[in-house]
VMD Tcl script that draws the C-alpha trace (Angstrom):
set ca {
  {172.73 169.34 171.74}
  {172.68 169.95 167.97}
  {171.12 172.53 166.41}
  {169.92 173.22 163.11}
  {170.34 176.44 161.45}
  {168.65 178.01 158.45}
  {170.16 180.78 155.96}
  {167.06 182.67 153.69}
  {168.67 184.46 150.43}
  {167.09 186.31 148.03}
  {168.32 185.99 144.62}
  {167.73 187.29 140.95}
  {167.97 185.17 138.24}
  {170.35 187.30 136.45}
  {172.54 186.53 139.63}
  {172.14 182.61 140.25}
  {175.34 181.55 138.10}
  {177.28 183.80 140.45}
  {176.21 182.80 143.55}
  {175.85 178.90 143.10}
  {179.51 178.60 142.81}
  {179.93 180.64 145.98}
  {177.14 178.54 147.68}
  {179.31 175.44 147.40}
  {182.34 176.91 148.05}
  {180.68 177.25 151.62}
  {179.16 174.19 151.81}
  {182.40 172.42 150.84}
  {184.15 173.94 154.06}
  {181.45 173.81 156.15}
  {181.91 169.67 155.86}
  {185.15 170.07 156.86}
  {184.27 171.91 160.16}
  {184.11 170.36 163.17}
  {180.51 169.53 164.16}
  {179.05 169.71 160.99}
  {176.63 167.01 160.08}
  {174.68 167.74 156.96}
  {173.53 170.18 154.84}
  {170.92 171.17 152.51}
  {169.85 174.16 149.72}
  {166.39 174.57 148.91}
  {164.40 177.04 146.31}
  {161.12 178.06 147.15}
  {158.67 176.73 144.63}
  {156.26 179.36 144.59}
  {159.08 182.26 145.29}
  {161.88 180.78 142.91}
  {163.96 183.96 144.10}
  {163.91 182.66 147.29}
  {166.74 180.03 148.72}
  {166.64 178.10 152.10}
  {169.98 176.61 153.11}
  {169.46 174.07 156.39}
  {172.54 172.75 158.38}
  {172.75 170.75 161.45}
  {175.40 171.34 163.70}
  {176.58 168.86 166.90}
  {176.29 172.02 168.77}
  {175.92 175.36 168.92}
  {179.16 176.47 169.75}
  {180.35 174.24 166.61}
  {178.30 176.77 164.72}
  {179.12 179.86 166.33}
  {183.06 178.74 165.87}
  {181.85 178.37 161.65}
  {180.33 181.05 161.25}
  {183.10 183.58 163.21}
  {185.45 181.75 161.10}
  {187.96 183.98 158.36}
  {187.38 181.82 155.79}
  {183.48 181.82 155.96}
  {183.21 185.69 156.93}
  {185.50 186.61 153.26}
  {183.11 184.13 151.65}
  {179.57 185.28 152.65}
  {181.02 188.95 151.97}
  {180.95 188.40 148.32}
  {177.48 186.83 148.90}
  {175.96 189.74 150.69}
  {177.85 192.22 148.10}
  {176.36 190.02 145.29}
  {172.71 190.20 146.37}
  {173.16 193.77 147.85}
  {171.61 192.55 151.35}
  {172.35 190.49 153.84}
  {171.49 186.68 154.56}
  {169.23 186.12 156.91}
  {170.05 183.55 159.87}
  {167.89 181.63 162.75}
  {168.93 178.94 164.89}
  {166.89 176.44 166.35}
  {167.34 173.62 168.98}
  {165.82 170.27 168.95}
  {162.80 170.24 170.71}
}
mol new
graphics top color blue
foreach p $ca { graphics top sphere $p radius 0.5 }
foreach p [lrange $ca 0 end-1] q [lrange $ca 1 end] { graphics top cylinder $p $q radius 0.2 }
display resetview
């Protein structure tokens, strides 16, 4: 069943031109992952700080196998060490 997964960030301005680049390095392997169908970045309008990223997945364990992954893991490291906290992550099913 696929899933869809959502990843909250906050982020200063002074630290947007760092982080974009990193954003789409993730998003560029993510489409290569099995399971992967789409993908999405938001910024909330009212909170411009404040960045939604949306994925579906085929499945949950297509997600699970992502986000365990090396390549990801090295990757969101320099994300979390950029902002100084860590991204936040929900799942949710289809329902």
């Amino acid at each position: 069943m696929a899933v869809k997964i959502t990843i909250k960030r906050r982020v200063a301005k002074e630290k947007e031109a760092k982080l974009l680049p990193l954003l789409i390095q993730l998003r560029s392997l993510a489409t290569a992952q099995p399971g992967y169908i789409s993908g999405e970045t938001l910024r909330n309008i009212d909170n411009p700080e404040e960045y939604l990223v949306i994925s579906t997945w085929q499945s949950l364990d297509n997600w699970n196998a992502w986000i365990s992954s090396k390549q990801r893991a090295e990757i969101q490291e320099k994300v979390d060490t950029l902002l100084g906290e860590k991204s936040e992550y929900d799942t949710y099913l289809y329902g």
